[in-house]
N, CA, C and O atoms as a Tinker XYZ file with bonds, in Angstrom:
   408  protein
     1  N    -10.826000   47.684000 -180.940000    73     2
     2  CA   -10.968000   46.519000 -180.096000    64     1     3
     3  C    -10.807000   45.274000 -180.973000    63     2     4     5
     4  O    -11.365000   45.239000 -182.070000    81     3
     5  N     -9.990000   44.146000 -180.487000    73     3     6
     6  CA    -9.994000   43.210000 -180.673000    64     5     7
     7  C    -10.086000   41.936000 -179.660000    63     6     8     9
     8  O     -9.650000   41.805000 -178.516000    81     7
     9  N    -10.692000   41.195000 -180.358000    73     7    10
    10  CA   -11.172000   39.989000 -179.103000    64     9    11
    11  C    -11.440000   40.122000 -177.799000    63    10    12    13
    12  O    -11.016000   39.321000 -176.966000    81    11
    13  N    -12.297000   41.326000 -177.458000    73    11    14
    14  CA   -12.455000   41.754000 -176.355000    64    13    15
    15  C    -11.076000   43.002000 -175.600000    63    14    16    17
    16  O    -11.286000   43.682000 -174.595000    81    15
    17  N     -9.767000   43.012000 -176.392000    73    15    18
    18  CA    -8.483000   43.408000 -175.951000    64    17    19
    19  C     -8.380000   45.029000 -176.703000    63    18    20    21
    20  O     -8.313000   45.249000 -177.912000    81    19
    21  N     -8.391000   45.872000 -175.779000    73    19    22
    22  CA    -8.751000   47.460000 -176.379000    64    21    23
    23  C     -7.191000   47.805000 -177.083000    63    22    24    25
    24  O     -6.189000   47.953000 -176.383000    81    23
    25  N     -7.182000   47.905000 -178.610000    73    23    26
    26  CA    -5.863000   48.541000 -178.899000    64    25    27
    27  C     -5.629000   49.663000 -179.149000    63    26    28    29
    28  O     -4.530000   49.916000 -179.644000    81    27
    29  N     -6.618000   50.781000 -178.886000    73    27    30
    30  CA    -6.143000   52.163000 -178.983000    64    29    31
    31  C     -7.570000   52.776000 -178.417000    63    30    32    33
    32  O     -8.589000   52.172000 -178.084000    81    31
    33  N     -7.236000   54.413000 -178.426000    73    31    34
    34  CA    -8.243000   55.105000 -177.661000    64    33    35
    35  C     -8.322000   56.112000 -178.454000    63    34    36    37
    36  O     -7.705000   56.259000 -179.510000    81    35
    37  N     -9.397000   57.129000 -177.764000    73    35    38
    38  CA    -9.040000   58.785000 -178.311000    64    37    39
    39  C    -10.442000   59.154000 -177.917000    63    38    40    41
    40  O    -11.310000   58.326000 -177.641000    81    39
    41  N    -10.589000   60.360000 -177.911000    73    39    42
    42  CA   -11.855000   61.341000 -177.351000    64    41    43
    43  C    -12.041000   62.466000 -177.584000    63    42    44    45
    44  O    -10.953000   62.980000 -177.326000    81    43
    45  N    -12.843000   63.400000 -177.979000    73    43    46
    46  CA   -12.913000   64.894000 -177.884000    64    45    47
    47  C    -13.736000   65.022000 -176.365000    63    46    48    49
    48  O    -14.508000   64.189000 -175.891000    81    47
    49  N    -13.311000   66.351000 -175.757000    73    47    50
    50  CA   -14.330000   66.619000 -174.837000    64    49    51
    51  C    -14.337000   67.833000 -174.328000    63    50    52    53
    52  O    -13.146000   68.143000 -174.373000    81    51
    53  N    -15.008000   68.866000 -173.797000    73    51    54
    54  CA   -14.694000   70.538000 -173.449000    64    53    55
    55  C    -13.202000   70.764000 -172.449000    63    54    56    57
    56  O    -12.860000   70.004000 -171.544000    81    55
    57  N    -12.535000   71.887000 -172.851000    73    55    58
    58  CA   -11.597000   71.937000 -171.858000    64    57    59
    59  C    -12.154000   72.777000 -171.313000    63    58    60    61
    60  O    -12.886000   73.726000 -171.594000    81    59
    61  N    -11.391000   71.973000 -169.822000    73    59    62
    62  CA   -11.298000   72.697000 -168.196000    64    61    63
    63  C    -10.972000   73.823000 -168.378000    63    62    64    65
    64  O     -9.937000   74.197000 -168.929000    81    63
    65  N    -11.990000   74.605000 -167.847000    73    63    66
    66  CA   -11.561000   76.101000 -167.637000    64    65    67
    67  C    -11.204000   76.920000 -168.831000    63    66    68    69
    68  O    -10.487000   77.921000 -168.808000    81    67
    69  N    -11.988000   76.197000 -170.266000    73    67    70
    70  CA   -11.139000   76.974000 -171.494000    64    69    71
    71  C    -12.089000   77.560000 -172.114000    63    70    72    73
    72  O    -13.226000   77.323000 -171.708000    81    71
    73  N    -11.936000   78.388000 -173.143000    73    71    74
    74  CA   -12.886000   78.696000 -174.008000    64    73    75
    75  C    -14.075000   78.070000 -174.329000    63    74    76    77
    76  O    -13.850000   77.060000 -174.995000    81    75
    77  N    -15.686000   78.333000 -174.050000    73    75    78
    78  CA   -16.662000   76.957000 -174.413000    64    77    79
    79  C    -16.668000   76.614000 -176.157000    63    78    80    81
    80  O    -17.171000   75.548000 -176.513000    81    79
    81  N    -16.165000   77.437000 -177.067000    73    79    82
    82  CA   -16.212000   77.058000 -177.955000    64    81    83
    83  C    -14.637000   75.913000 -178.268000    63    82    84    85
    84  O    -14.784000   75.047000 -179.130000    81    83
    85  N    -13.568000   75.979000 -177.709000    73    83    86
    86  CA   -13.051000   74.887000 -177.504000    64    85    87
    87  C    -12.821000   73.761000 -176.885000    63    86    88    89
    88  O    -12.655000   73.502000 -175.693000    81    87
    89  N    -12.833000   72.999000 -178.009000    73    87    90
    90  CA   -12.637000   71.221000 -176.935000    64    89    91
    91  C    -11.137000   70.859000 -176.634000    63    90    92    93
    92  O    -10.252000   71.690000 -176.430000    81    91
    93  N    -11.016000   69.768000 -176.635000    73    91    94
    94  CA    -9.613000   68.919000 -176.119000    64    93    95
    95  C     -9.769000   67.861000 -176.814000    63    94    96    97
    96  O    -10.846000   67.265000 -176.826000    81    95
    97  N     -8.456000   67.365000 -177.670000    73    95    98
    98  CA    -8.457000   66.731000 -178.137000    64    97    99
    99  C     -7.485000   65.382000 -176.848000    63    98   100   101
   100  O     -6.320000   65.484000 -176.462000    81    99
   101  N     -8.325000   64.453000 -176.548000    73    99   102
   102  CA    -7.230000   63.557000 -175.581000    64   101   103
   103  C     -7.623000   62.263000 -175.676000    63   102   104   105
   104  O     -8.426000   61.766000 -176.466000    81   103
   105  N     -6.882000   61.667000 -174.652000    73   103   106
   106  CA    -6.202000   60.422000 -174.209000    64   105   107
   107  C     -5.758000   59.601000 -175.851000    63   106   108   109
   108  O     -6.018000   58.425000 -176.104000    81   107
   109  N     -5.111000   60.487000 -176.718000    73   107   110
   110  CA    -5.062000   59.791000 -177.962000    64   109   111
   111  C     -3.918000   58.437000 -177.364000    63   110   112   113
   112  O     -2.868000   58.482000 -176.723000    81   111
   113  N     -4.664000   57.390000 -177.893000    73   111   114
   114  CA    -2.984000   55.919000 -177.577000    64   113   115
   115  C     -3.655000   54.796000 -178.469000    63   114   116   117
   116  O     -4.833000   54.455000 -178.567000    81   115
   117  N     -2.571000   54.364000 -179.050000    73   115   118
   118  CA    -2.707000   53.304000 -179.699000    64   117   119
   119  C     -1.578000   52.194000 -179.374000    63   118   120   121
   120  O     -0.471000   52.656000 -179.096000    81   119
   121  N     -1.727000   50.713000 -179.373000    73   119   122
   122  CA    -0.266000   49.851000 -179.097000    64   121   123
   123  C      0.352000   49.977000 -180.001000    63   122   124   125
   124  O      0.036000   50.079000 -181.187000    81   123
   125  N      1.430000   49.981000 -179.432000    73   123   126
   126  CA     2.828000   50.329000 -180.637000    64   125   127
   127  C      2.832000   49.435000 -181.684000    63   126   128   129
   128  O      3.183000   49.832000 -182.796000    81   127
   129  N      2.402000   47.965000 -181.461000    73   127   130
   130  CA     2.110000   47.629000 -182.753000    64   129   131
   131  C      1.372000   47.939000 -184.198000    63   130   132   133
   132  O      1.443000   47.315000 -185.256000    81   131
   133  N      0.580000   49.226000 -183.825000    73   131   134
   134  CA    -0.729000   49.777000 -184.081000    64   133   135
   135  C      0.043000   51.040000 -184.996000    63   134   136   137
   136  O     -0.322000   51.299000 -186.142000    81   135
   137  N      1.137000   51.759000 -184.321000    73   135   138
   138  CA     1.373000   52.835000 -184.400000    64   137   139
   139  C      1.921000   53.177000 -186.020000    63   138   140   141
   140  O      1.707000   52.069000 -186.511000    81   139
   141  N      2.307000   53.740000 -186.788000    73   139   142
   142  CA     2.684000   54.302000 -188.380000    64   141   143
   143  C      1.534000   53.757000 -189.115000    63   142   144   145
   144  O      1.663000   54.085000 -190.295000    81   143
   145  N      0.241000   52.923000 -188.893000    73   143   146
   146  CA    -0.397000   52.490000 -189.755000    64   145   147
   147  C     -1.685000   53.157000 -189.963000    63   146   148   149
   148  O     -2.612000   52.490000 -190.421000    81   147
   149  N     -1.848000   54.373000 -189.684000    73   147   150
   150  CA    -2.862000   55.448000 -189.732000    64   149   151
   151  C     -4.113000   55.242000 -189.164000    63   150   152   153
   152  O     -5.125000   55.642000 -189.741000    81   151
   153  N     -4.178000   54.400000 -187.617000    73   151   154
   154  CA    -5.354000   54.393000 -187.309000    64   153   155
   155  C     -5.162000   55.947000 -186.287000    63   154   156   157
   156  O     -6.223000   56.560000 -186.169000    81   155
   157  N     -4.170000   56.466000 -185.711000    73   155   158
   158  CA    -4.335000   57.531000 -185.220000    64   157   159
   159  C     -4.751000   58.664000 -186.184000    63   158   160   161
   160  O     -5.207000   59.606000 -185.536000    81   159
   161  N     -4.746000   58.870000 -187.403000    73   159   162
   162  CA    -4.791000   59.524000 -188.139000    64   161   163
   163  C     -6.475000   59.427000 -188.763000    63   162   164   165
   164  O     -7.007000   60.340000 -189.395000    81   163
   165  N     -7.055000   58.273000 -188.461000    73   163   166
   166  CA    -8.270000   58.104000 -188.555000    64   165   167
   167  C     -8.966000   58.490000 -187.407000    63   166   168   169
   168  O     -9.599000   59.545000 -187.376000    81   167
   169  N     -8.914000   57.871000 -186.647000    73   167   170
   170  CA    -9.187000   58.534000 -184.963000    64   169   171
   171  C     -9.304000   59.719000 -184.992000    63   170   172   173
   172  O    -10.418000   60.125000 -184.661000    81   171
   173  N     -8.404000   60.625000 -185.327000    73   171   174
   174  CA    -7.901000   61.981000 -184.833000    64   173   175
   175  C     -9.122000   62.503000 -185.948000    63   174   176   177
   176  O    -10.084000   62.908000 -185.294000    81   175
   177  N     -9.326000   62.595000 -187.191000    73   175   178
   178  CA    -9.887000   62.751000 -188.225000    64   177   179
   179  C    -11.453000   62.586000 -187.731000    63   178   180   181
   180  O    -12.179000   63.580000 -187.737000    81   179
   181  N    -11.918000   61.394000 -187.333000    73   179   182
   182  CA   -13.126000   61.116000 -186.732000    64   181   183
   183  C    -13.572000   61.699000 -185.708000    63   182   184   185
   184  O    -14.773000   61.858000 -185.491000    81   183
   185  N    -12.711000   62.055000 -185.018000    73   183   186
   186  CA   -13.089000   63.129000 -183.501000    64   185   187
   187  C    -13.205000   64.602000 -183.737000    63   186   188   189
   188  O    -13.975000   65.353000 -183.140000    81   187
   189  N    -12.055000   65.047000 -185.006000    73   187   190
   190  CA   -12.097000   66.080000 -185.249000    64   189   191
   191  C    -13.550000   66.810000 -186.051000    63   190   192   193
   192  O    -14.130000   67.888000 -185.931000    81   191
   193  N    -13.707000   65.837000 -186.726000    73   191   194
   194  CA   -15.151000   65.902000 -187.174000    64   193   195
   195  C    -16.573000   65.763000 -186.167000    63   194   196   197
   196  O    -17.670000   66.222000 -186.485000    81   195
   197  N    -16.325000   65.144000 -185.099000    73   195   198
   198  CA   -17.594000   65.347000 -184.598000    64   197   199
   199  C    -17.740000   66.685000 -183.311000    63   198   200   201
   200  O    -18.757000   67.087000 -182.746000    81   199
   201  N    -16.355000   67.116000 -183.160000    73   199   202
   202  CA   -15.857000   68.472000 -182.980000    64   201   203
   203  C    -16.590000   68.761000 -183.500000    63   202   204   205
   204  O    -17.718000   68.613000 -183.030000    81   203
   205  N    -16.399000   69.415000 -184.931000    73   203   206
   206  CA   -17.276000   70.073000 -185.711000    64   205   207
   207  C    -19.224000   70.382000 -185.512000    63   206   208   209
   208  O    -20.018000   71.323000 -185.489000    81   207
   209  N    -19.204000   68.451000 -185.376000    73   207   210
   210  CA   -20.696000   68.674000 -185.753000    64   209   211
   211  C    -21.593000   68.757000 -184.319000    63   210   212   213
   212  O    -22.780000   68.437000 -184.259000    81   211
   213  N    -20.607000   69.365000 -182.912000    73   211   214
   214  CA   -21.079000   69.700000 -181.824000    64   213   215
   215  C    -20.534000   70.949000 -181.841000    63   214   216   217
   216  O    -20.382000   71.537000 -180.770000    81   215
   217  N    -20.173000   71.520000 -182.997000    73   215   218
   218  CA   -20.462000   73.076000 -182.898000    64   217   219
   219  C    -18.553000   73.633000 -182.270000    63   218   220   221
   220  O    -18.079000   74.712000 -182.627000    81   219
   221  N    -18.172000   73.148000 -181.818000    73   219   222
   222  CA   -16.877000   73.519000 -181.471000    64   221   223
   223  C    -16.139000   74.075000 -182.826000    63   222   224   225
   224  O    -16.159000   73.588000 -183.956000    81   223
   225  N    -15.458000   75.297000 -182.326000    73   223   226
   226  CA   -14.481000   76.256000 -183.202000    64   225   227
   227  C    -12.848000   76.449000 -183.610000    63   226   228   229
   228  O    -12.230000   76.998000 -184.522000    81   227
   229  N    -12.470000   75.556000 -182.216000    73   227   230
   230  CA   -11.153000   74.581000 -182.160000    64   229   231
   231  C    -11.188000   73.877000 -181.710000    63   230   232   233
   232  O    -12.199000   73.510000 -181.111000    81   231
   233  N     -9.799000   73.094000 -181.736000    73   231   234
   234  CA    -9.489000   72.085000 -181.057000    64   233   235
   235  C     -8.173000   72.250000 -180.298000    63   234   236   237
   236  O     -7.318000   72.961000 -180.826000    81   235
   237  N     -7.868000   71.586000 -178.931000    73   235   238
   238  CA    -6.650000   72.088000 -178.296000    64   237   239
   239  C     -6.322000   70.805000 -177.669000    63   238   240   241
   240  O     -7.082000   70.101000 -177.003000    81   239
   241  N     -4.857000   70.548000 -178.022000    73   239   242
   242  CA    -4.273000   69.045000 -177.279000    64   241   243
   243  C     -2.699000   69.512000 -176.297000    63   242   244   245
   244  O     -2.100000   70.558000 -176.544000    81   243
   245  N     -2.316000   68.691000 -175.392000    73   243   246
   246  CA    -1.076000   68.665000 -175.404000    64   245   247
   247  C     -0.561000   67.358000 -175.054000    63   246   248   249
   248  O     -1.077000   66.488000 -174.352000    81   247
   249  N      0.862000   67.377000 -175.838000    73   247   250
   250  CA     1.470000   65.676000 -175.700000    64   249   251
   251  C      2.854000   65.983000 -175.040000    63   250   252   253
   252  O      3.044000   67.034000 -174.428000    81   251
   253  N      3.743000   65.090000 -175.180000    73   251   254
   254  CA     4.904000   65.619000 -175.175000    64   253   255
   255  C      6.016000   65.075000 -176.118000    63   254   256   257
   256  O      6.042000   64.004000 -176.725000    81   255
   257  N      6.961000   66.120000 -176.087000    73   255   258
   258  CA     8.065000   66.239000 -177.524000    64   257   259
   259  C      8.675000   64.866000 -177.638000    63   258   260   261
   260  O      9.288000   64.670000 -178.688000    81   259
   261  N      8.642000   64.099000 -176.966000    73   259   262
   262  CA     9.486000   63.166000 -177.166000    64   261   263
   263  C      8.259000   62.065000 -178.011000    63   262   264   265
   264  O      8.897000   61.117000 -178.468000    81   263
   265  N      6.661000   61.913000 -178.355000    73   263   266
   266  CA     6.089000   61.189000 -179.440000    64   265   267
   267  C      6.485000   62.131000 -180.642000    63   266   268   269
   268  O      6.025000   63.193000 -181.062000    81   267
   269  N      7.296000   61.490000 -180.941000    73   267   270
   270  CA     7.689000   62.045000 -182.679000    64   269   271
   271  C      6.590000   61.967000 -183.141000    63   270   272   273
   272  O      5.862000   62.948000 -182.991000    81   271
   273  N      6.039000   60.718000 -183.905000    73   271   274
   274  CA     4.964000   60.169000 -184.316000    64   273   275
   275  C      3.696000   61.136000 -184.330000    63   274   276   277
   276  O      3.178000   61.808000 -185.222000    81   275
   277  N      3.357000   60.903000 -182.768000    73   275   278
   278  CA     2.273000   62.006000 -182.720000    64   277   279
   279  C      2.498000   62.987000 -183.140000    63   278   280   281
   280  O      1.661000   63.319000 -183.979000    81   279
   281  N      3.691000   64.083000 -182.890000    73   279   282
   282  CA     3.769000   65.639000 -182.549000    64   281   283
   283  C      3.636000   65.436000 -184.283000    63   282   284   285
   284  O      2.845000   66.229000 -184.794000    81   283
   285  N      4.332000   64.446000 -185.262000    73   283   286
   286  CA     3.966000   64.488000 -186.525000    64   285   287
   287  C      2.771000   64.628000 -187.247000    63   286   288   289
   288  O      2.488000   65.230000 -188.282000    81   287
   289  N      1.919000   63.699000 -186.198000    73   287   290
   290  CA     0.362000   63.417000 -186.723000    64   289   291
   291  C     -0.478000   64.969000 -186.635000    63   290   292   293
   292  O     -1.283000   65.449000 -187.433000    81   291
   293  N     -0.046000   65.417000 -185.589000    73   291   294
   294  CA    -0.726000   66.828000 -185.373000    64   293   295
   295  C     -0.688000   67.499000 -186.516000    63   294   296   297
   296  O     -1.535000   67.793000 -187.360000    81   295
   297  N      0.913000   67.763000 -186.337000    73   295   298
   298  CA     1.056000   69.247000 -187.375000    64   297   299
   299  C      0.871000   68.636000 -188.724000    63   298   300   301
   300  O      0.858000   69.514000 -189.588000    81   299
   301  N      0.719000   67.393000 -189.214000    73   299   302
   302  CA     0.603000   66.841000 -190.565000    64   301   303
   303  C     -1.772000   67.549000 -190.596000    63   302   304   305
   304  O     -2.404000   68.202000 -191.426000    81   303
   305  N     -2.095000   67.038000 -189.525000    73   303   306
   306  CA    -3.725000   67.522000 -189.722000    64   305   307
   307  C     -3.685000   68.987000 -189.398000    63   306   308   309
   308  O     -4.752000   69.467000 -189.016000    81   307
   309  N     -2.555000   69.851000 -189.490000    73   307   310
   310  CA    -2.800000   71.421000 -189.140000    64   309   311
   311  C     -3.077000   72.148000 -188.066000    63   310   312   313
   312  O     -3.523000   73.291000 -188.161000    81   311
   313  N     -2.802000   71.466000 -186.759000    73   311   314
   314  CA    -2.038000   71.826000 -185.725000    64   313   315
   315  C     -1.197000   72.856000 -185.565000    63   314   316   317
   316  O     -0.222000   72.674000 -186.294000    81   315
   317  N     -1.111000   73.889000 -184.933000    73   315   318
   318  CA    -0.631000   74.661000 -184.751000    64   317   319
   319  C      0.092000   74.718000 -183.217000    63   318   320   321
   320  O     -0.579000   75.200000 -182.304000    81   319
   321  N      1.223000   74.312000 -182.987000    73   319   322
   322  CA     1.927000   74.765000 -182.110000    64   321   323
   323  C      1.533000   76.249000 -181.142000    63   322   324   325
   324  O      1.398000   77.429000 -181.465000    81   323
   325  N      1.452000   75.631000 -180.035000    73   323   326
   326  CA     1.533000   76.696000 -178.837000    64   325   327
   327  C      2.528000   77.167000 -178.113000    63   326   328   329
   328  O      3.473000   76.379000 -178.148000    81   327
   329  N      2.814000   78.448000 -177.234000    73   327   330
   330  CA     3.630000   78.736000 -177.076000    64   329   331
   331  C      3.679000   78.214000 -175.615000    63   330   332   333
   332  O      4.693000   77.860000 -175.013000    81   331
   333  N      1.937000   78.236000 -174.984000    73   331   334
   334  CA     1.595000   78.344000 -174.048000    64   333   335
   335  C      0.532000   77.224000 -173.339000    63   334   336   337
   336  O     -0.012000   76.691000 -174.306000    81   335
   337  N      0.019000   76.657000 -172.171000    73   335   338
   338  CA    -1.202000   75.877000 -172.404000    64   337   339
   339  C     -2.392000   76.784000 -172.361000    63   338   340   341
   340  O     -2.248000   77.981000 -172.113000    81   339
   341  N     -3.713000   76.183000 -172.622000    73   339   342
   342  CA    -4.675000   76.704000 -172.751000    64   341   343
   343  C     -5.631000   75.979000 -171.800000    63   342   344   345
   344  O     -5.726000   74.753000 -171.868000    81   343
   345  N     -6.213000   76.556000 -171.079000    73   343   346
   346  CA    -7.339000   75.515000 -169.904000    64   345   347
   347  C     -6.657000   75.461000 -168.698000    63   346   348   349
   348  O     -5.962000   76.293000 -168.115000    81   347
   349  N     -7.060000   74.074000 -168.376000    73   347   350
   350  CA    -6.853000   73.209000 -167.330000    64   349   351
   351  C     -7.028000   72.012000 -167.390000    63   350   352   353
   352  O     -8.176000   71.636000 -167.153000    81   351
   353  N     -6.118000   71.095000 -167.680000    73   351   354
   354  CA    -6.168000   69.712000 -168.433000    64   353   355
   355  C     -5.757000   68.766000 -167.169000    63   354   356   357
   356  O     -6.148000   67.627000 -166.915000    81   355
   357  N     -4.605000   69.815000 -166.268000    73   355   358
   358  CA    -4.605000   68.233000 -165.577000    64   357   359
   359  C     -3.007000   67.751000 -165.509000    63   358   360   361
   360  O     -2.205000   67.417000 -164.637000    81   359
   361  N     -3.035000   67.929000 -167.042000    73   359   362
   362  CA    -1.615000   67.105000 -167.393000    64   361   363
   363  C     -0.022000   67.573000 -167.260000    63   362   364   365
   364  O      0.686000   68.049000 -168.148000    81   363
   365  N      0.303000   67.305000 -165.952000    73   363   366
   366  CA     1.430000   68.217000 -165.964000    64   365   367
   367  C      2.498000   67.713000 -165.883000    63   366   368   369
   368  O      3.352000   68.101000 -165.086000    81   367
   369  N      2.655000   66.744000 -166.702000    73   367   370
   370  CA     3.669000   65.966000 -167.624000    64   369   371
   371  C      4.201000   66.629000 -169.456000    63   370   372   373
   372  O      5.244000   66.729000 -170.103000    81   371
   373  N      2.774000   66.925000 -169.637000    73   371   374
   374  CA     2.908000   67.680000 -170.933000    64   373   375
   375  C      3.678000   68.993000 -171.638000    63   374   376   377
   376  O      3.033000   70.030000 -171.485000    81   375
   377  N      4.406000   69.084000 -172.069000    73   375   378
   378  CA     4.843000   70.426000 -172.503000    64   377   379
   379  C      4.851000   71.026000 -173.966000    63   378   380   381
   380  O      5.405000   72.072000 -174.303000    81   379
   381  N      4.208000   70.256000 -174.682000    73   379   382
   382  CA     3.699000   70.849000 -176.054000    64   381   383
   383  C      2.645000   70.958000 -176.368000    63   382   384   385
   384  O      1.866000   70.027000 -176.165000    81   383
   385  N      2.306000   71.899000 -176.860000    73   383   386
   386  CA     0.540000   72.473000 -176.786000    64   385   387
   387  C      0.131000   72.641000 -178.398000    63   386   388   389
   388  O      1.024000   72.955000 -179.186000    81   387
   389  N     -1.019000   72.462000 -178.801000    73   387   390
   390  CA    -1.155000   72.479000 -180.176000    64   389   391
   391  C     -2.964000   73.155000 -180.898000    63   390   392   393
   392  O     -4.109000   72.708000 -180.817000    81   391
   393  N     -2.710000   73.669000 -181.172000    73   391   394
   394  CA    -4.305000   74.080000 -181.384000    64   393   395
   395  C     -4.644000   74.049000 -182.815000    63   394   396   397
   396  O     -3.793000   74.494000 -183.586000    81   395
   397  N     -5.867000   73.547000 -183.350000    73   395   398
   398  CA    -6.672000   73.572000 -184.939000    64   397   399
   399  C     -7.825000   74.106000 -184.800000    63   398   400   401
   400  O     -8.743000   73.720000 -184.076000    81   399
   401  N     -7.768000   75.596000 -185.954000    73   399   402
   402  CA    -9.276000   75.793000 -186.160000    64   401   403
   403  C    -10.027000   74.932000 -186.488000    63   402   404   405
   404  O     -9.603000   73.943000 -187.087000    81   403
   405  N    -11.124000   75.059000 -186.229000    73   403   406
   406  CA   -11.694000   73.605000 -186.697000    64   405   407
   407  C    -12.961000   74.108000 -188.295000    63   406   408
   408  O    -13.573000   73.226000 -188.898000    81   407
């Protein structure tokens, strides 16, 4: 946040209908002005960790192929590509699925 003006997001939270030991990694967005300068990479890092310290065993996202950027940010924190989705997210815009032990 700046001057009251929100420039990026992100959340962990249980997936729909998924494993209880896995969460969801979502609504990751930052403004494009924002974007190559590693606050997603902090974000993602910070969520992934409190994953952890609520006991969760993975983590499971899906984006789609066309954020380079992101689909980079994933597999750069060890992301693992899916073949398939996992849950019930909702998002049926998405077609790349990604999962991290945690």
């Amino acid at each position: 946040e700046r001057k009251g003006e929100i420039l990026g997001c992100g959340g962990i939270g249980p997936l729909a209908e998924g494993d209880k030991d896995t969460c969801e990694l979502k609504k990751m967005y930052f403004l494009p002005e924002l974007r190559g300068l590693g606050w997603g990479k902090r974000l993602a890092n910070h969520c992934l960790d409190n994953a952890r310290q609520l006991g969760y065993r993975r983590c499971y996202l899906e984006t789609v192929g066309r954020m380079h950027r992101a689909n980079q940010l994933y597999l750069h924190l060890g992301f693992q590509q899916l073949d398939k989705a996992l849950g019930h997210t909702g998002h049926s815009s998405c077609e790349t699925y990604y999962a991290l032990e945690l």
